[in-house]
DRENLUMGU-474553 format. One line per 5 residues: number of its first residue (from 0); their letters; for each residue x, y, z of N, C-alpha, C, O, CB. Coordinates in steps of 0.1 Angstrom, whole numbers. Glycine has a CB too. Example, Ala and Ser with C-alpha at 12.3 -4.5 7.8 and 13.67 -1.06 7.14 Angstrom:
<rs>
0	as	132 -57 78 123 -45 78 132 -33 78 142 -33 85 113 -45 90  128 -22 71 137 -11 71 129 0 79 134 11 80 141 -6 57
</rs>
This chain:
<rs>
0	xxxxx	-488 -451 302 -479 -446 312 -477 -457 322 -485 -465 324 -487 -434 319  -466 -457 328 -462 -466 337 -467 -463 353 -469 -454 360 -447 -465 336  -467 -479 354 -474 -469 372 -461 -459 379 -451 -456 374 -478 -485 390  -466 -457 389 -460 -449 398 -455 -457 408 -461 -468 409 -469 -441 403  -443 -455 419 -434 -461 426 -442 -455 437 -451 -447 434 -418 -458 425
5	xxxxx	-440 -460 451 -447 -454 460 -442 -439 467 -448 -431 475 -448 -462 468  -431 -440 462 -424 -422 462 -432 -414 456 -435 -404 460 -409 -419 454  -436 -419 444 -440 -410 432 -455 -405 438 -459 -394 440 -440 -419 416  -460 -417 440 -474 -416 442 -474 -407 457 -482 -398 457 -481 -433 442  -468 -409 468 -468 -399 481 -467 -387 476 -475 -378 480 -456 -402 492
10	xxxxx	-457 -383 466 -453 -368 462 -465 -364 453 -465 -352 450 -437 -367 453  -476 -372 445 -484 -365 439 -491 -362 448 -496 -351 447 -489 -368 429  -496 -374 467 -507 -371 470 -501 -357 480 -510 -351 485 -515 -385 477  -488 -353 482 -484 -344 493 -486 -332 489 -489 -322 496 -471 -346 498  -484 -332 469 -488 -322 462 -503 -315 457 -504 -304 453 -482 -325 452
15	xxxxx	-511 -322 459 -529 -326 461 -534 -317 474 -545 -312 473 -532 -347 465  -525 -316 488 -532 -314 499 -533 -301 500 -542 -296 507 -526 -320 509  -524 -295 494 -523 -278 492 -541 -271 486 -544 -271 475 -508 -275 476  -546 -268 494 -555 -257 485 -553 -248 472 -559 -244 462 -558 -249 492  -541 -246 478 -539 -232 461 -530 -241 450 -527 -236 439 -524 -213 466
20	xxxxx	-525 -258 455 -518 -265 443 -534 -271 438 -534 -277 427 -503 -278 447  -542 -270 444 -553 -280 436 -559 -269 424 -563 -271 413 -567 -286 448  -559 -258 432 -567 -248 425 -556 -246 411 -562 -248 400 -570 -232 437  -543 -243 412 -533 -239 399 -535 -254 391 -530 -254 380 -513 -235 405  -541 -265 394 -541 -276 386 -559 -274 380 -563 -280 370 -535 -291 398
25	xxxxx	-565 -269 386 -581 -269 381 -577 -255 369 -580 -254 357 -597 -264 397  -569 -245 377 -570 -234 369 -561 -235 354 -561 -226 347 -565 -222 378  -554 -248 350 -547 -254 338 -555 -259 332 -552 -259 320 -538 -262 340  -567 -265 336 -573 -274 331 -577 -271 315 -578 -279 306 -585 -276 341  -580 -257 313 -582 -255 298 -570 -250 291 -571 -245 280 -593 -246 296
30	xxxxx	-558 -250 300 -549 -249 290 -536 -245 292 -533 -251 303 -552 -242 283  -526 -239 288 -512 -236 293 -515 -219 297 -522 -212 290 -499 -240 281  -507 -214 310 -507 -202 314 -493 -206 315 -486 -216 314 -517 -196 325  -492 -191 319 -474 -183 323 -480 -185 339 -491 -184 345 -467 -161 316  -465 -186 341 -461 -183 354 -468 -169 363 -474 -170 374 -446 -181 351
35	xxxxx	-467 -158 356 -476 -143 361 -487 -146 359 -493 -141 368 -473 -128 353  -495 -152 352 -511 -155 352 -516 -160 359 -526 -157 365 -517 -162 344  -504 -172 361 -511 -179 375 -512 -170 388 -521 -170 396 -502 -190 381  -498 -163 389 -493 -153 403 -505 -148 400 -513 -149 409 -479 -140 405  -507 -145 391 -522 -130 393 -535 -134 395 -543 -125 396 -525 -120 376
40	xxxxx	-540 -149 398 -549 -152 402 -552 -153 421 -563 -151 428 -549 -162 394  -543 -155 424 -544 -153 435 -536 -143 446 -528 -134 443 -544 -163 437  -539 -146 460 -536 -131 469 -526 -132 475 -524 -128 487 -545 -125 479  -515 -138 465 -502 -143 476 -490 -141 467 -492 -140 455 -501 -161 481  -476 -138 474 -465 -131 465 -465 -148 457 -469 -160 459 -447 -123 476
45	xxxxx	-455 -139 443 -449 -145 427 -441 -155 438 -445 -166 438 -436 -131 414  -432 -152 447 -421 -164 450 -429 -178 459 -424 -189 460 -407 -156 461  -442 -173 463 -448 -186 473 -454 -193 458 -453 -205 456 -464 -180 489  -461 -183 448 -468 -195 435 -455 -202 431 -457 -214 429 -476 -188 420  -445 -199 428 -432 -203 420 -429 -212 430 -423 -222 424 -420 -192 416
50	xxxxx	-431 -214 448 -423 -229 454 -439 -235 451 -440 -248 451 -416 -230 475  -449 -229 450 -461 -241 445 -460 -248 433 -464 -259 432 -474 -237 444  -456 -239 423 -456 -248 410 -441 -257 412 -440 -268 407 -457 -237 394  -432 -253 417 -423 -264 423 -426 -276 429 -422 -288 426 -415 -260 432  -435 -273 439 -440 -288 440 -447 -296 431 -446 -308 429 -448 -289 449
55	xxxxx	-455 -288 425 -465 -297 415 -456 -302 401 -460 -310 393 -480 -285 409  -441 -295 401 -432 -301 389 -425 -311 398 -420 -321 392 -420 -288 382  -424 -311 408 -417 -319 409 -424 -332 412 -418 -343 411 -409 -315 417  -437 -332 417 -447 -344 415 -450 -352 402 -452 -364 401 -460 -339 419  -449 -339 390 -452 -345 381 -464 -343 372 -468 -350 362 -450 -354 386
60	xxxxx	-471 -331 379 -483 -326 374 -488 -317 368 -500 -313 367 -488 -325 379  -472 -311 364 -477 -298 357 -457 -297 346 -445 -298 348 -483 -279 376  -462 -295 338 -447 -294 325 -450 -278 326 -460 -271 327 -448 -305 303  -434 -275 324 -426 -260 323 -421 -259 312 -413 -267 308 -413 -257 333  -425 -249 304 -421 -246 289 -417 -234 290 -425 -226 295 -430 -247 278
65	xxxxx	-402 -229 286 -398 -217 285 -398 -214 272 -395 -222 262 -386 -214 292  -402 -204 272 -404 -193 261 -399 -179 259 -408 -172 256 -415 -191 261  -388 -174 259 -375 -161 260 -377 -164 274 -374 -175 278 -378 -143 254  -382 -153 282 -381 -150 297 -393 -153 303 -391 -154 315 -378 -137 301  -406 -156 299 -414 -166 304 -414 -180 302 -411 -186 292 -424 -163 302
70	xxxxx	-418 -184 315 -424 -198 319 -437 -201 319 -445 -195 327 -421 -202 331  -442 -213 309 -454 -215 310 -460 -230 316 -454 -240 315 -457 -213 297  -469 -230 321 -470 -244 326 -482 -249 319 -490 -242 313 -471 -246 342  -482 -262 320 -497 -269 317 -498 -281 324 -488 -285 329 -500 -274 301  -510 -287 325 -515 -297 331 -510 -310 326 -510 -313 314 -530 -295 331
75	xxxxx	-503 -321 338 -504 -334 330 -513 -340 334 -511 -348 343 -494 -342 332  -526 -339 328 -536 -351 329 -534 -361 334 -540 -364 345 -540 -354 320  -524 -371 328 -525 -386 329 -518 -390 341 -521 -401 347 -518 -392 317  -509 -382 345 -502 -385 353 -512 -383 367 -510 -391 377 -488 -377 350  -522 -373 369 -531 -370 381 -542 -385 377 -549 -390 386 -539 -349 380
80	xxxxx	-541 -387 364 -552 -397 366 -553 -409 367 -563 -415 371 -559 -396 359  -539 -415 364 -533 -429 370 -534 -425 382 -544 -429 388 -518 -435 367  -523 -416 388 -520 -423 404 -537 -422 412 -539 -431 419 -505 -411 414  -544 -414 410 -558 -409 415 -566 -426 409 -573 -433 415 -565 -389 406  -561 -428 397 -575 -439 392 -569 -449 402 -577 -453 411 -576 -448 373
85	xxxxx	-556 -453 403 -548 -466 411 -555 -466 424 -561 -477 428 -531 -463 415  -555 -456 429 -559 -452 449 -569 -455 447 -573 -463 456 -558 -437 458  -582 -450 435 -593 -450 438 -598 -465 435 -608 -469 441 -599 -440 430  -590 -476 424 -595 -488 424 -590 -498 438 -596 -508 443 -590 -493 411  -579 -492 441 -579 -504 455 -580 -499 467 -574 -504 477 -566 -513 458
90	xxxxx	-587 -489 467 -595 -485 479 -610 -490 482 -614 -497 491 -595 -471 480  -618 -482 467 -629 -486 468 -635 -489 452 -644 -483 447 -636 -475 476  -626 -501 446 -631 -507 432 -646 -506 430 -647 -503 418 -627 -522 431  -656 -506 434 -670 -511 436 -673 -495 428 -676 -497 416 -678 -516 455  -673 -482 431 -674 -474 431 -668 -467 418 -674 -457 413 -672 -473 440
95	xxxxx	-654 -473 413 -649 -473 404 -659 -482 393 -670 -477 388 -636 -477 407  -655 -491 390 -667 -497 384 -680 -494 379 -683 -494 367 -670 -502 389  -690 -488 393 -699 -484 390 -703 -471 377 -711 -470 368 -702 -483 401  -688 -461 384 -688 -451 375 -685 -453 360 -691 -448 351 -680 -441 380  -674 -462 359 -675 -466 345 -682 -469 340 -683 -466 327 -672 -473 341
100	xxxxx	-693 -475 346 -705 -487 338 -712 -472 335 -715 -469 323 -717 -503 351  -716 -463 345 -724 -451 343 -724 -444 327 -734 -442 319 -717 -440 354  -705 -441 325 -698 -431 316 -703 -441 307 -708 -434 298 -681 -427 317  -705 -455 303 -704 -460 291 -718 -464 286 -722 -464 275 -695 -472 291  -726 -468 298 -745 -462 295 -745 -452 289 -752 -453 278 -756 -457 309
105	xxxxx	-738 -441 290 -747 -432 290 -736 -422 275 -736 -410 272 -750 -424 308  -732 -430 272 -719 -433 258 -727 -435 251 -731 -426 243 -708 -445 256  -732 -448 251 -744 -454 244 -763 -453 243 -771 -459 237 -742 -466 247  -763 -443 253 -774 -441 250 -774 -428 243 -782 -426 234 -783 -441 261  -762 -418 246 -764 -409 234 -759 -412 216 -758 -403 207 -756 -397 240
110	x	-756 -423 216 -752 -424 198 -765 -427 194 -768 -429 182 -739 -438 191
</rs>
């Protein structure tokens, strides 16, 4: 994946700050839902989730698949985990690092 422009990267972090866009991006995490699945998780009208998943399409963090008369969305991983890995290495690399070194100890201590 290509980095991100600093447009791109503002619009994922402006899309991030929302409580209920973080929550529709955790609540993808295992997989593609419709549009009403999502509405139905939380306590707010169909047209406020539909300008939230607007933002999160238009950031870049969630793909729209129509299917007859539903819309389904799913999570773009990669795209939340560049711009998030980028910020997190030149903010605080040391930390980055460390956790790597952690994930790959512990890679190898389980084979």
């Amino acid at each position: 994946m290509t980095a991100l422009s600093a447009e791109e990267e503002a619009g994922v972090f402006r899309a991030l700050a929302d409580p209920t866009r973080r929550q529709i991006l955790e609540d993808l995490r295992p997989g593609e839902l419709t549009a009403g699945e999502i509405a139905a998780r939380f306590p707010i009208s169909g047209p406020s989730i539909s300008r939230h998943l607007g933002v999160l399409k238009s950031a870049g963090l969630v793909r729209e698949r129509r299917d007859a008369n539903r819309l389904h969305y799913s999570l773009v991983e990669e795209r939340l985990a560049a711009c998030l890995n980028r910020f997190l290495s030149a903010v605080c690399p040391e930390q980055v690092l460390l956790r790597h070194r952690r994930g790959r100890a512990s890679e190898g201590g389980a084979a």
